[in-house]
C-alpha positions as CSV (number, residue, x, y, z in Angstrom):
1,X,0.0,0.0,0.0
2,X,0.9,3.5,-0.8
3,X,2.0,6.1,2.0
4,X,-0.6,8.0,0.3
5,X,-3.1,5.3,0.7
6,X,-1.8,4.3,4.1
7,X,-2.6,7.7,5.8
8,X,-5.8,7.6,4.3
9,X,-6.7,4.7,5.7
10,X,-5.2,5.7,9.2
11,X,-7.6,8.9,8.7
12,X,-10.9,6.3,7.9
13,X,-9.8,4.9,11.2
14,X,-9.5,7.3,13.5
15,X,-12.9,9.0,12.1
16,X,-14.3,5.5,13.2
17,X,-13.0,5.7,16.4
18,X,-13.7,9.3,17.1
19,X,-17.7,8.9,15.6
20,X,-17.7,6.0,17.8
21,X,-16.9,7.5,21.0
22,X,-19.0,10.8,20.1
23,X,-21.8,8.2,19.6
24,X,-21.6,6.6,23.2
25,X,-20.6,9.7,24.9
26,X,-24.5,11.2,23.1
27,X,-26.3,8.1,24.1
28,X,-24.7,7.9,27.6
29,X,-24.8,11.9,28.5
30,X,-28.5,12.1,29.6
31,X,-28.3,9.5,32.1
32,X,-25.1,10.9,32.9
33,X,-26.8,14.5,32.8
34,X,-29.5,13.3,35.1
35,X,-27.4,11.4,37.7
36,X,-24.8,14.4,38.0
37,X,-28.2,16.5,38.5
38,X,-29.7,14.6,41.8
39,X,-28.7,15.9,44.8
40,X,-27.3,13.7,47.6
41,X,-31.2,13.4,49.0
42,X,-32.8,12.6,45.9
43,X,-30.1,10.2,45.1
44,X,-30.5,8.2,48.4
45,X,-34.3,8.4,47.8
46,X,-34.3,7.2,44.3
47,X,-31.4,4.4,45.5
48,X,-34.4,3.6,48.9
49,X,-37.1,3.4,45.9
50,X,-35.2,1.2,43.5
51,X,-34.5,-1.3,46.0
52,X,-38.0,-1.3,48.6
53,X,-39.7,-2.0,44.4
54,X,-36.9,-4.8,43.6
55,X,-37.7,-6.0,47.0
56,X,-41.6,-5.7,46.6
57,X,-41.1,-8.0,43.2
58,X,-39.2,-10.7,45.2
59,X,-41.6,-11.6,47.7
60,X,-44.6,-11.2,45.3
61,X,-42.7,-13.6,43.2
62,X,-41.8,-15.6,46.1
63,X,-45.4,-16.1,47.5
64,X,-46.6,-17.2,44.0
65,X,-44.2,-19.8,43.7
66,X,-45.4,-20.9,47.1
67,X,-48.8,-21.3,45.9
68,X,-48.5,-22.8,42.7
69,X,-46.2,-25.6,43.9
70,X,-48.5,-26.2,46.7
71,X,-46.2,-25.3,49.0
72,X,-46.4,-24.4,53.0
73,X,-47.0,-21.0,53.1
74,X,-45.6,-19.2,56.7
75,X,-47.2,-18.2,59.2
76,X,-49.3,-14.9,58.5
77,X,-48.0,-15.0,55.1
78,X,-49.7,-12.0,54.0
79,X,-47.6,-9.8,56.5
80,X,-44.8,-9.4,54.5
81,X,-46.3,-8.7,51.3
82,X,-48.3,-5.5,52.6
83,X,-44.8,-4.1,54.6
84,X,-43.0,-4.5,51.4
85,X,-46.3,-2.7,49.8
86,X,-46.1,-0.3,51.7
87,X,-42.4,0.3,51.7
88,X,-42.9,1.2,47.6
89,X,-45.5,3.6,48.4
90,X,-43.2,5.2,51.3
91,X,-39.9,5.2,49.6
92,X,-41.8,6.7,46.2
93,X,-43.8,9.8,47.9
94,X,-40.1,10.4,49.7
95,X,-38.4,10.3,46.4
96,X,-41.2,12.6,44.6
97,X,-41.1,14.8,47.7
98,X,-37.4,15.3,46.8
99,X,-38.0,15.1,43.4
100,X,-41.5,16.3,42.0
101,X,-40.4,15.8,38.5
102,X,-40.8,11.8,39.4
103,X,-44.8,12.8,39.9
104,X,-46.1,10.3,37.1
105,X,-49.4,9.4,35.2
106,X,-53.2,9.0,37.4
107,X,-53.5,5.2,37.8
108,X,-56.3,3.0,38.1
109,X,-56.7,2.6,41.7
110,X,-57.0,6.5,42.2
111,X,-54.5,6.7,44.3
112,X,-52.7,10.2,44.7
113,X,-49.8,9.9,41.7
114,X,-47.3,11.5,44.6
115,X,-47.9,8.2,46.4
116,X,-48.1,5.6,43.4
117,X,-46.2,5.4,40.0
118,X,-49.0,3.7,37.6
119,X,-46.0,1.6,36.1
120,X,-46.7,-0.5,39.1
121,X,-49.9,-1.5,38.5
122,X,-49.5,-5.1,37.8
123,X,-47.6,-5.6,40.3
124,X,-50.7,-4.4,42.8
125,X,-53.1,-6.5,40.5
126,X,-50.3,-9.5,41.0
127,X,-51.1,-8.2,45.1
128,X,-54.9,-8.4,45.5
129,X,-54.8,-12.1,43.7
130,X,-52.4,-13.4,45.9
131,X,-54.4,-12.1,49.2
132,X,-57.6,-13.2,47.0
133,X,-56.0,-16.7,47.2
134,X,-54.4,-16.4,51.1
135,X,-57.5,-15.2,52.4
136,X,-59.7,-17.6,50.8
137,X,-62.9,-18.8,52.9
138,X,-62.9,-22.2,54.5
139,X,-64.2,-25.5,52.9
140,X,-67.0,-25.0,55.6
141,X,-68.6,-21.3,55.3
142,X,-71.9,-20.7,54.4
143,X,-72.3,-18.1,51.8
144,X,-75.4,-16.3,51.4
145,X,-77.0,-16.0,48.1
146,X,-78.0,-12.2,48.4
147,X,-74.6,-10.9,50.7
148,X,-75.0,-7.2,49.8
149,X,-79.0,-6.9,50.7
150,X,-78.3,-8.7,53.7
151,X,-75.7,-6.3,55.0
152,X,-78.1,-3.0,53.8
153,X,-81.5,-4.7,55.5
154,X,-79.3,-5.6,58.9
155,X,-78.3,-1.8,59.0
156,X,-81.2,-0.8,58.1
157,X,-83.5,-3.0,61.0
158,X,-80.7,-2.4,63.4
159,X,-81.3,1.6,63.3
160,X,-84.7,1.5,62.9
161,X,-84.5,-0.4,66.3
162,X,-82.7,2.0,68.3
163,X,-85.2,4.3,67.1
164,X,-83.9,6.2,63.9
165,X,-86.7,7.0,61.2
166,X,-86.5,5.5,57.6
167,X,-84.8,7.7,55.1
168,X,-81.6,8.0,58.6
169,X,-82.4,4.4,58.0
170,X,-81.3,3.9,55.0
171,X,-78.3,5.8,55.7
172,X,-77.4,3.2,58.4
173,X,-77.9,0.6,55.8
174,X,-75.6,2.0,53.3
175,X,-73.0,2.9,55.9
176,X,-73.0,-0.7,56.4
177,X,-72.8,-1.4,52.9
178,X,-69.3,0.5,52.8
179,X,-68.0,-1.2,56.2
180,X,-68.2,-4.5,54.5
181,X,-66.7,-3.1,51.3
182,X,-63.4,-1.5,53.6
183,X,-62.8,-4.7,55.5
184,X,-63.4,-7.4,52.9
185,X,-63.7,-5.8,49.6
186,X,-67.3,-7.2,49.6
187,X,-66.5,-10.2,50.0
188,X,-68.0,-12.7,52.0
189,X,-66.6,-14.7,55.0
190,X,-62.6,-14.5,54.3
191,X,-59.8,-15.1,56.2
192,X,-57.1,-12.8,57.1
193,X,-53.3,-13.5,56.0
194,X,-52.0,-10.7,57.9
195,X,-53.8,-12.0,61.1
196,X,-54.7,-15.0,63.2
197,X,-57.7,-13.3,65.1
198,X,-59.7,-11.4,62.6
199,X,-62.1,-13.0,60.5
200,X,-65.0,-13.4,58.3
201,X,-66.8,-10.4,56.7
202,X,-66.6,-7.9,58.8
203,X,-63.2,-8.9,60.1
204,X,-63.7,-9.3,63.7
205,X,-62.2,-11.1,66.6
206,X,-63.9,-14.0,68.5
207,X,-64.7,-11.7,71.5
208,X,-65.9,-8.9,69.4
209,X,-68.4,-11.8,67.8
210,X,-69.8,-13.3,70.9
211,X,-70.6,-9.6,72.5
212,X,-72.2,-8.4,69.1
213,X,-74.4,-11.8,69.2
214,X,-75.7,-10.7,73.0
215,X,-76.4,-7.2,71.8
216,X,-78.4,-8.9,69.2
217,X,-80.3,-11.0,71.4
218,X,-81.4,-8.3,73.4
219,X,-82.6,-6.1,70.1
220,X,-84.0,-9.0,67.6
221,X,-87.7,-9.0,69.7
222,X,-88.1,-5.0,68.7
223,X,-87.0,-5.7,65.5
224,X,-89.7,-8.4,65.2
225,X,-92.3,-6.1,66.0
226,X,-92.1,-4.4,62.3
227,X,-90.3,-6.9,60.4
228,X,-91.0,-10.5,61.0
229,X,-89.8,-11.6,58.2
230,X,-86.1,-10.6,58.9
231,X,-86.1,-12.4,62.2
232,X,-87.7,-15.5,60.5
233,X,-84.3,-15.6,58.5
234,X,-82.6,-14.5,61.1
235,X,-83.1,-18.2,62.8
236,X,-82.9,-19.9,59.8
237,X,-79.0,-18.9,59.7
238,X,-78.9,-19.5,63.5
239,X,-80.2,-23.2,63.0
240,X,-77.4,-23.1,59.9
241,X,-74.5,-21.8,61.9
242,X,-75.2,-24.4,64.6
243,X,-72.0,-25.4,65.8
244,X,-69.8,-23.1,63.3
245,X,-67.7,-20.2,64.0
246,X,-70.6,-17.7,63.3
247,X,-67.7,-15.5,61.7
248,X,-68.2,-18.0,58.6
249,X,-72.2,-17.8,58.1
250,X,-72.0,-14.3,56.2
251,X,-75.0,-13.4,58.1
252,X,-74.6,-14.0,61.6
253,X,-71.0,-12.2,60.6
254,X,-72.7,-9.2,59.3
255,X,-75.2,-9.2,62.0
256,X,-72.6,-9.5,64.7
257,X,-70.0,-7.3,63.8
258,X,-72.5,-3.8,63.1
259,X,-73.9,-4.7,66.7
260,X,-70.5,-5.3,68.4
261,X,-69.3,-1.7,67.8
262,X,-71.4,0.3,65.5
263,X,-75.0,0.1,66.0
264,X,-75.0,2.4,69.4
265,X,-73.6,4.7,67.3
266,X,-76.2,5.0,64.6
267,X,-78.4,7.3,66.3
268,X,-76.0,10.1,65.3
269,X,-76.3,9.2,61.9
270,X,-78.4,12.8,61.5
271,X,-75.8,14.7,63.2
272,X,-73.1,13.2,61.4
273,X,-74.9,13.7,58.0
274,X,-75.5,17.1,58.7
275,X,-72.1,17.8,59.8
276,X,-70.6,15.6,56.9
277,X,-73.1,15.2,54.1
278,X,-70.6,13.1,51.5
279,X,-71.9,9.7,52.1
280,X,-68.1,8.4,51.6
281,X,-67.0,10.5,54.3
282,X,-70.0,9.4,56.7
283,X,-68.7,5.7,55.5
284,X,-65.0,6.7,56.6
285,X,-66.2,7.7,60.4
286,X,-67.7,4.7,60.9
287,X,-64.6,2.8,59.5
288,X,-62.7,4.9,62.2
289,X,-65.0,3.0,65.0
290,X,-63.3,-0.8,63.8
291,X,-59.7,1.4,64.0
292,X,-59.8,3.6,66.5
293,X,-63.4,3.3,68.5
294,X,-62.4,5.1,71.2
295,X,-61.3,8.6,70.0
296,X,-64.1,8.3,67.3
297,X,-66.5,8.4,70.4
298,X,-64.8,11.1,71.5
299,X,-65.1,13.4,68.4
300,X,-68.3,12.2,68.0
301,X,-69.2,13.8,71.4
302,X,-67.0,16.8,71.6
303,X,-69.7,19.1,69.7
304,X,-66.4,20.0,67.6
305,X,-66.3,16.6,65.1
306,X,-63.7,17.9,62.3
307,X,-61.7,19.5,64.7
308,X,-61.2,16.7,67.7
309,X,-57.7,16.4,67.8
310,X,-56.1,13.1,68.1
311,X,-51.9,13.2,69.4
312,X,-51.8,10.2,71.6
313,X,-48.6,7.8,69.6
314,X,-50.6,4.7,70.3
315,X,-53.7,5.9,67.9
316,X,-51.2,7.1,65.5
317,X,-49.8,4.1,65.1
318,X,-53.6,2.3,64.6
319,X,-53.6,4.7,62.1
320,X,-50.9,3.7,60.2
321,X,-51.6,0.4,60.7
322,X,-54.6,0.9,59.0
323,X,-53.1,2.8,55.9
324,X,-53.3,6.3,56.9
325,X,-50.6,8.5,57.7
326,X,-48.5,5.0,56.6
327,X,-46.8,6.3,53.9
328,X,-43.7,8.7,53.5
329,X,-41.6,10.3,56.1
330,X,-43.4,13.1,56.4
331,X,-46.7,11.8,56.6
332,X,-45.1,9.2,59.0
333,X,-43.4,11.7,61.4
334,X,-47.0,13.2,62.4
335,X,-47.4,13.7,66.0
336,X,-51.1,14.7,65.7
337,X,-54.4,15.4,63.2
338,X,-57.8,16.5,63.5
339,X,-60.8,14.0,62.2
340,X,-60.8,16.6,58.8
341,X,-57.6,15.4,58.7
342,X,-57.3,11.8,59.2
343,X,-60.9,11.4,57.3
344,X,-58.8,13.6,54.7
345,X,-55.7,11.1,54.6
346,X,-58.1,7.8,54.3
347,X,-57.8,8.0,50.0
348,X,-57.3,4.1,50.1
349,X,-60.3,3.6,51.5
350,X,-62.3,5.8,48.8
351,X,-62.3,2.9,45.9
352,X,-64.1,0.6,48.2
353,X,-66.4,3.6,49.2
354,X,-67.5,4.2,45.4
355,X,-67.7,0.3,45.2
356,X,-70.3,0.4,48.2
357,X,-71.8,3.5,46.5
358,X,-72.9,1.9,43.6
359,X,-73.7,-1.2,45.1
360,X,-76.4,0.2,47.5
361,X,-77.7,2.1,44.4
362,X,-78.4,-1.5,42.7
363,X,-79.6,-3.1,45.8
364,X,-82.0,0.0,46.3
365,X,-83.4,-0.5,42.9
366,X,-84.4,-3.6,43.4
């Protein structure tokens, strides 16, 4: 080869190598751009994110190899799934307080975008079937062929017992409606993988069961003075249950659980609509009686409901146990909130709300 040649060639080359370089240093540089960009906090929240989600995949992944090899599953195995849930949804509203930008997309489960990147949602859908399959009912619960009326006619007799007229009535009725939607996502008689005590369809305890079936006993002959008919089923599922965990007939559940805690409370179902007239937020208040009964009494009777103040650290945690105030550090590092407030943070709950909602709309019509 020529020198003339030669140098040409040695030219071709190095324009290779140079383009080359140029190319990777362009494809690399906004990556490169954006991780010189973060700060030292919203690096360490993007690096907390990055692994609470890789973490998150692991045990969903985990849990569904579990099940579909028929394995033994541990001991509340639905425990660790909702901490590393809830670790994603912590870990991302830090990062998106540190980095707004990261604010995505609305996503299907209406949960506030600062709290949830929509990417995510199969990995939630992946979630609620895995609990669907943990907290299955046992071989021996009695189902009831018309769950939903049954839940809106027990709410309805109860307050119509302790004396409430029929359109606060049917409030009581769909209050109930929406309990049983926020503990069991309407469904009837389930388990609990997070927990050994709770169970059934309104998620109570075996003590919380036995003293809503005395309450009962003491009601049921008023209520058979203007509806018959409802007590005559009443001890048709009695006679049913016989001998079974009444937590398991859907009925005696249903029954058991509004008189354990919330049917002394329904004759303030006028001052409570008047002071809250959103029927999701007369829903949440009662919801607040299953997690925190005792300061919900206390609002209720302070003449100041959206301003009663809770601080103690032991509600708090209930609170967060329950999903609000549970995700972020600064939504964790609350000391205090007024009802508005919590009532404000319960956004989780408002899916199952609008599922009650328009559930007691189709029960009504009929």
């Amino acid at each position: 080869m020529c020198k003339e040649n030669q140098a040409t060639a040695i030219r071709a080359i190095a324009v290779g190598v140079l383009l080359a370089t140029l190319g990777t240093l362009i494809a690399i540089s906004p990556a490169m751009a954006q991780s010189s960009a973060l700060s030292a906090t919203q690096a360490d929240a993007l690096g907390a994110y990055n692994r609470a989600l890789s973490h998150f995949k692991s045990i969903l992944a985990e849990r569904r190899g579990q099940i579909d090899a028929h394995r033994g599953l541990p001991n509340l195995p639905g425990q660790a799934l909702y901490l590393a849930r809830v670790d994603v949804m912590s870990t991302y509203k830090d990062l998106t307080d540190a980095l707004p930008s990261r604010i995505g997309r609305p996503n299907k489960f209406a949960i506030p975008p600062a709290y949830y990147d929509a990417d995510n949602e199969p990995l939630s859908d992946e979630y609620r079937s895995l609990f669907d399959i943990m907290e299955a009912p046992p071989a021996n619960a009695q189902k009831s062929a018309t769950p939903f009326k049954d839940v809106v006619e027990l709410g309805a007799a109860i307050a119509r017992a302790k004396g409430l007229d029929a359109a606060n009535a049917d409030l009581a009725g769909r209050i109930s409606l929406g309990l049983f939607f926020a503990e069991t996502n309407g469904n009837q008689n389930v388990g609990n993988a997070r927990s050994n005590t709770y169970k059934g369809s309104f998620q109570t305890g075996p003590s919380e069961d036995r003293n809503g079936r005395r309450k009962w006993d003491a009601i049921k002959e008023r209520i058979a003075a203007f509806d018959p008919q409802l007590i005559a089923r009443d001890e048709t599922e009695e006679r049913h249950a016989d001998g079974l965990d009444h937590r398991f007939n859907h009925w005696t559940a249903v029954r058991d659980g509004l008189m354990n805690a919330h049917a002394e409370l329904f004759t303030q179902i006028p001052a409570i609509a008047k002071t809250l007239p959103n029927p999701i937020d007369q829903m949440k208040v009662f919801e607040l009686i299953q997690i925190i009964p005792t300061p919900t009494r206390s609002a209720l009777q302070s003449g100041n409901l959206l301003g009663y103040r809770v601080s103690e650290p032991r509600i708090m945690g209930y609170l967060r146990n329950n999903s609000i105030f549970a995700y972020g550090h600064a939504d964790r590092a609350r000391t205090s909130a007024t009802f508005r407030e919590i009532l404000d943070a319960m956004w989780l709950f408002n899916s199952k709300f609008e599922k009650a909602l328009a559930t007691y709309k189709e029960v009504a019509s009929r």
